[in-house]
Short mmCIF file of the C-alpha atoms (twelve columns), coordinates in Angstrom:
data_MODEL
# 
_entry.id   MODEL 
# 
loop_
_atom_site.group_PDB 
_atom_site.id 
_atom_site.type_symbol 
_atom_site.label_atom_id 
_atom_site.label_alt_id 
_atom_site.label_comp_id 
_atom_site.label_asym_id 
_atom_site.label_seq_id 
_atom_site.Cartn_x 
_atom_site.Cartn_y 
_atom_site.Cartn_z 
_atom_site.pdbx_PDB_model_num 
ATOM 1   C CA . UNK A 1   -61.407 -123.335 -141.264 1 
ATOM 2   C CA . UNK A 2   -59.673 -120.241 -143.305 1 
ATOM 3   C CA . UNK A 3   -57.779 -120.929 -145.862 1 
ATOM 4   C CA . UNK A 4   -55.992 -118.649 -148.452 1 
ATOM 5   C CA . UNK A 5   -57.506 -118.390 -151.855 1 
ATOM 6   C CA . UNK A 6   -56.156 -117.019 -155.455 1 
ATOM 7   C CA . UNK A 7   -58.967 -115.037 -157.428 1 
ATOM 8   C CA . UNK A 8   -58.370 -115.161 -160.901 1 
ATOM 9   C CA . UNK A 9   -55.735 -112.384 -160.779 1 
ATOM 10  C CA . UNK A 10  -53.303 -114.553 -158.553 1 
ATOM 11  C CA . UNK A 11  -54.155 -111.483 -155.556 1 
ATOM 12  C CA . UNK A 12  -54.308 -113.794 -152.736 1 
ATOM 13  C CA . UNK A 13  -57.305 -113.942 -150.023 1 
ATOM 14  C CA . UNK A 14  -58.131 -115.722 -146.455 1 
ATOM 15  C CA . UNK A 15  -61.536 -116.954 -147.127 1 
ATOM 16  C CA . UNK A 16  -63.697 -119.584 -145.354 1 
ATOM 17  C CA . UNK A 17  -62.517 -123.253 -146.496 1 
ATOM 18  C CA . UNK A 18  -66.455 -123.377 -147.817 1 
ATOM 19  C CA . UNK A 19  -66.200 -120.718 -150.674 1 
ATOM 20  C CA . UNK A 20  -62.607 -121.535 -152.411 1 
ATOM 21  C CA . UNK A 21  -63.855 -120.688 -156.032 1 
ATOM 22  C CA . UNK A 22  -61.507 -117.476 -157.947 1 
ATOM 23  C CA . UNK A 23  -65.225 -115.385 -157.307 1 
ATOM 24  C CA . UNK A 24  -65.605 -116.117 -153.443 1 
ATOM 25  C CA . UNK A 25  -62.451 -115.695 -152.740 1 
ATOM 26  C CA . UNK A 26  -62.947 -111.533 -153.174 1 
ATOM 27  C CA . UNK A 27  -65.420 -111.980 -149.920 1 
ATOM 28  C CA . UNK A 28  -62.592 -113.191 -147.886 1 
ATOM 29  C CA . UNK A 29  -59.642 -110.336 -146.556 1 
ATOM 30  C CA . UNK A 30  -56.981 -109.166 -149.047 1 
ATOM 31  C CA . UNK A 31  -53.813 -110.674 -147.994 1 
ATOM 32  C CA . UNK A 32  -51.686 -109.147 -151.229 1 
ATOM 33  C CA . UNK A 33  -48.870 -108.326 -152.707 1 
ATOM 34  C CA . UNK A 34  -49.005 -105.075 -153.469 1 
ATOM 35  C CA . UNK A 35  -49.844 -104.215 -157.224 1 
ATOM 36  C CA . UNK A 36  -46.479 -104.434 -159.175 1 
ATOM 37  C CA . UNK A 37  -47.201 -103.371 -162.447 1 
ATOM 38  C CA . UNK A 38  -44.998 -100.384 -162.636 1 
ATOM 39  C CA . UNK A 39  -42.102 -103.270 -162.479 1 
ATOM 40  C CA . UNK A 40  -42.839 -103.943 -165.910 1 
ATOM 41  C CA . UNK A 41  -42.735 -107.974 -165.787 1 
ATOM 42  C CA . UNK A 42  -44.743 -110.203 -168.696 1 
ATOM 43  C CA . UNK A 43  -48.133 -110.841 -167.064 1 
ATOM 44  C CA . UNK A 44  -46.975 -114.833 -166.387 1 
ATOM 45  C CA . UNK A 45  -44.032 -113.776 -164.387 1 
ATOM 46  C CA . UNK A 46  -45.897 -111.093 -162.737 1 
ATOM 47  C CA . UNK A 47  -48.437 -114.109 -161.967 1 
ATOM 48  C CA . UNK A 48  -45.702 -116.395 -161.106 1 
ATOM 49  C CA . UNK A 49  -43.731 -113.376 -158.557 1 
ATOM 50  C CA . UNK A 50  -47.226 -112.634 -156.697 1 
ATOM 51  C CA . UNK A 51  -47.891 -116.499 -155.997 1 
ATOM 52  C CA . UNK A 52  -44.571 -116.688 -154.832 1 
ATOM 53  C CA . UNK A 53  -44.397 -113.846 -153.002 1 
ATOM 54  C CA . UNK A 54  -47.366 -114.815 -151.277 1 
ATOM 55  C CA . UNK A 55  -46.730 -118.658 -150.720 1 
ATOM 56  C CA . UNK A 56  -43.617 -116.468 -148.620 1 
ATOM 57  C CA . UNK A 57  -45.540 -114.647 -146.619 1 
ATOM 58  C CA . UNK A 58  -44.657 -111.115 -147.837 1 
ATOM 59  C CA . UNK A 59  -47.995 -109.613 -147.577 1 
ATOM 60  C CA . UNK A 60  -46.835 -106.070 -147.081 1 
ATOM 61  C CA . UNK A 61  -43.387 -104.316 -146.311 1 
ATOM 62  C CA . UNK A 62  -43.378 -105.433 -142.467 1 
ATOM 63  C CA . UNK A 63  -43.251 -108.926 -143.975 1 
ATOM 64  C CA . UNK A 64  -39.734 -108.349 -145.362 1 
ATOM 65  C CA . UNK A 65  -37.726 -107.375 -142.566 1 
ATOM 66  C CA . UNK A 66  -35.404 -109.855 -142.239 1 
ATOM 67  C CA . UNK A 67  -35.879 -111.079 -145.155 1 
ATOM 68  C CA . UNK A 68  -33.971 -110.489 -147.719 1 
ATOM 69  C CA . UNK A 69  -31.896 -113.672 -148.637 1 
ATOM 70  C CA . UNK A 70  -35.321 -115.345 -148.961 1 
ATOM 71  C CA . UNK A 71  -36.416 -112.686 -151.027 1 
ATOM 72  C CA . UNK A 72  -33.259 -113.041 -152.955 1 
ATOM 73  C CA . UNK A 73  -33.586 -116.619 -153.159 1 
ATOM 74  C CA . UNK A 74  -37.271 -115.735 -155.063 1 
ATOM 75  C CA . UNK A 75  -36.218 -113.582 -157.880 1 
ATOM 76  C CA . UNK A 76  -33.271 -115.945 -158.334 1 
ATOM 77  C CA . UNK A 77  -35.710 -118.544 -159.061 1 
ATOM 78  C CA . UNK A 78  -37.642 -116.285 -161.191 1 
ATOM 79  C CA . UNK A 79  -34.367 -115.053 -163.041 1 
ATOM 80  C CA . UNK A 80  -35.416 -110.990 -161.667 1 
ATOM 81  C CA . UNK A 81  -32.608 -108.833 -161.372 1 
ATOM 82  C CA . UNK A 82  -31.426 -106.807 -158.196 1 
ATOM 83  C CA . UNK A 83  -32.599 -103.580 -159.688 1 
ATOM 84  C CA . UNK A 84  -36.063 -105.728 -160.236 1 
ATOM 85  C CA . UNK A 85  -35.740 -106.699 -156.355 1 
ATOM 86  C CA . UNK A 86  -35.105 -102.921 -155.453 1 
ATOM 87  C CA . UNK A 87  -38.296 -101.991 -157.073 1 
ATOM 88  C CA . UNK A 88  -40.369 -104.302 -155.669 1 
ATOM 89  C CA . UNK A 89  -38.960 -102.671 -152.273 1 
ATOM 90  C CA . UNK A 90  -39.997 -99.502  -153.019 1 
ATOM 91  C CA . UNK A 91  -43.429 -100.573 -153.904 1 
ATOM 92  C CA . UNK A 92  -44.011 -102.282 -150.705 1 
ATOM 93  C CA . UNK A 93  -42.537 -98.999  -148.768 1 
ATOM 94  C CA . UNK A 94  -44.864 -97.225  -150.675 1 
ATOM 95  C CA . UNK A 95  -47.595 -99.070  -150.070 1 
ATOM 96  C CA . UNK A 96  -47.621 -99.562  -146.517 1 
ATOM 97  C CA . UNK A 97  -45.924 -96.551  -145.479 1 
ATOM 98  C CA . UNK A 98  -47.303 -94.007  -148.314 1 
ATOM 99  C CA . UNK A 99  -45.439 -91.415  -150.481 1 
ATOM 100 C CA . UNK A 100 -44.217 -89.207  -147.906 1 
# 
């Protein structure tokens, strides 16, 4: 069985249900988020944005079409700002569809 795994950054993995510890999990595929640093968050709620973003689904910028009140519904619970929510936007763009 695969399940999905946090390593001891919070990245989240799909790893066989056999090797669950934070160092297996790095064996298994990279699910995500991207990395959000430039938002500028405290390291807990940058913890606490990935697992949620994650326990979402939003893996990568094709996982947010459509989805914005959810997304909304997210940073509200994490007290994030719009401008926040527009960043984190940009960084998924970025990511999957590069700089240009």
């Amino acid at each position: 069985m695969v399940v999905k795994c946090f390593d001891e950054n919070h990245w989240a993995w799909l790893v066989d249900s056999d090797y669950t510890d934070e160092y297996a999990c790095k064996m298994g595929i990279y699910l995500g988020p991207p990395d959000l640093t430039e938002m500028g968050l405290s390291e807990i709620t940058m913890l606490m944005l990935r697992e949620k973003l994650v326990d979402h689904f939003f893996y990568n910028a094709e996982t947010l079409v459509n989805q914005r009140k959810t997304l909304l519904d997210v940073f509200n619970e994490l007290n994030l700002t719009k401008r926040q929510l527009q960043a984190l936007i940009s960084i998924y763009q970025r990511d999957f569809y590069g700089d240009g």
